[in-house]
C-alpha positions in Angstrom: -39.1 -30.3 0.9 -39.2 -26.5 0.7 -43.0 -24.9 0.1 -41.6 -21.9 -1.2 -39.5 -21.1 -4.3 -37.1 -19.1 -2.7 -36.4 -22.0 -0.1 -35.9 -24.3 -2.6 -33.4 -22.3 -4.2 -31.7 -21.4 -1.2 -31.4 -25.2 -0.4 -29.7 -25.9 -3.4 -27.4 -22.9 -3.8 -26.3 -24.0 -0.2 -25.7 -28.1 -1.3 -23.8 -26.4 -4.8 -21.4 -24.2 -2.3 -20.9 -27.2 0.2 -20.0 -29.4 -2.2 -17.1 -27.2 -3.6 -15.6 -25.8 -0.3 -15.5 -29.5 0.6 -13.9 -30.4 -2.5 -11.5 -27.3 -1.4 -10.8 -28.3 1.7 -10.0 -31.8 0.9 -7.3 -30.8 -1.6 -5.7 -28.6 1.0 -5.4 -31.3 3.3 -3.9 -33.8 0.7 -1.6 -31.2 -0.5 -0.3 -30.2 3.1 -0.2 -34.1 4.3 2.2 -34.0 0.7 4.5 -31.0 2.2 4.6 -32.8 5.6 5.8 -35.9 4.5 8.7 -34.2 2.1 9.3 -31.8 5.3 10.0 -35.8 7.0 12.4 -36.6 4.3 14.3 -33.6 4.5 13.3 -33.1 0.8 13.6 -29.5 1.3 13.7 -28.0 -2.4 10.5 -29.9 -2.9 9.1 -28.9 0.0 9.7 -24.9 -0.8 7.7 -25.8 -4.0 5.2 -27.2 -2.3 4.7 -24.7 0.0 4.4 -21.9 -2.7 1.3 -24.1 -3.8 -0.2 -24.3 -0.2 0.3 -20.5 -0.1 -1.6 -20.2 -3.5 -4.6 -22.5 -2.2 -4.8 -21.3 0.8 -5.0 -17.6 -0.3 -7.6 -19.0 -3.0 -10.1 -20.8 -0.4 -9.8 -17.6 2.0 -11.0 -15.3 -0.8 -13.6 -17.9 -2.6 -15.0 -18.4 1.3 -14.5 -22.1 2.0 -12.4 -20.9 4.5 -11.7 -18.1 6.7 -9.0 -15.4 5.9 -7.8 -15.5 9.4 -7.6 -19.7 9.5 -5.6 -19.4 6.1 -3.3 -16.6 7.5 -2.5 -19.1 10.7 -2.0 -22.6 9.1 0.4 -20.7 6.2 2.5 -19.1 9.1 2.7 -22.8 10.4 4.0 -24.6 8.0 6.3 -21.6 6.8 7.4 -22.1 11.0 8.2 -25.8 10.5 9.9 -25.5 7.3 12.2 -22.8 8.8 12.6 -24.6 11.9 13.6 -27.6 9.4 16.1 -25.9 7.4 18.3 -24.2 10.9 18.3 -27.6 12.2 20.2 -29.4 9.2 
């Protein structure tokens, strides 16, 4: 345990923010694992939707820190990539 005040406050400010950029995280990967398997179906419509969330969480864990802009930047262009690639080959 922390002898001082302020490292006991630092310890749990820093188990408060883990706990929500994990929860962040792990809805970003349910939600893409979501637009990959509709992406599979050829659900395309569906999968637009879906991607306009990912977009919208993506953006949201960039700017609240659980993740870093650049990371959010590359996995958007990604699955924008495969959903293009999706819709020229049909």
């Amino acid at each position: 345990m922390p002898i001082l005040h302020a490292s006991y406050k630092s310890m749990k400010v820093t188990k408060k923010k883990t706990g929500r950029n994990q929860s962040v995280k792990s809805e970003l990967k349910t939600e893409t694992k979501k637009y990959l398997d509709l992406i599979g179906s050829k659900k395309l419509e569906e999968a637009k939707k879906q991607l306009n969330l990912l977009i919208s969480l993506f953006d949201r864990a960039s700017s609240k820190g659980a993740i870093h802009k650049n990371t959010a930047s590359r996995k958007k262009s990604r699955l924008m990539k495969r959903l293009l690639k999706t819709t020229t080959s049909t």
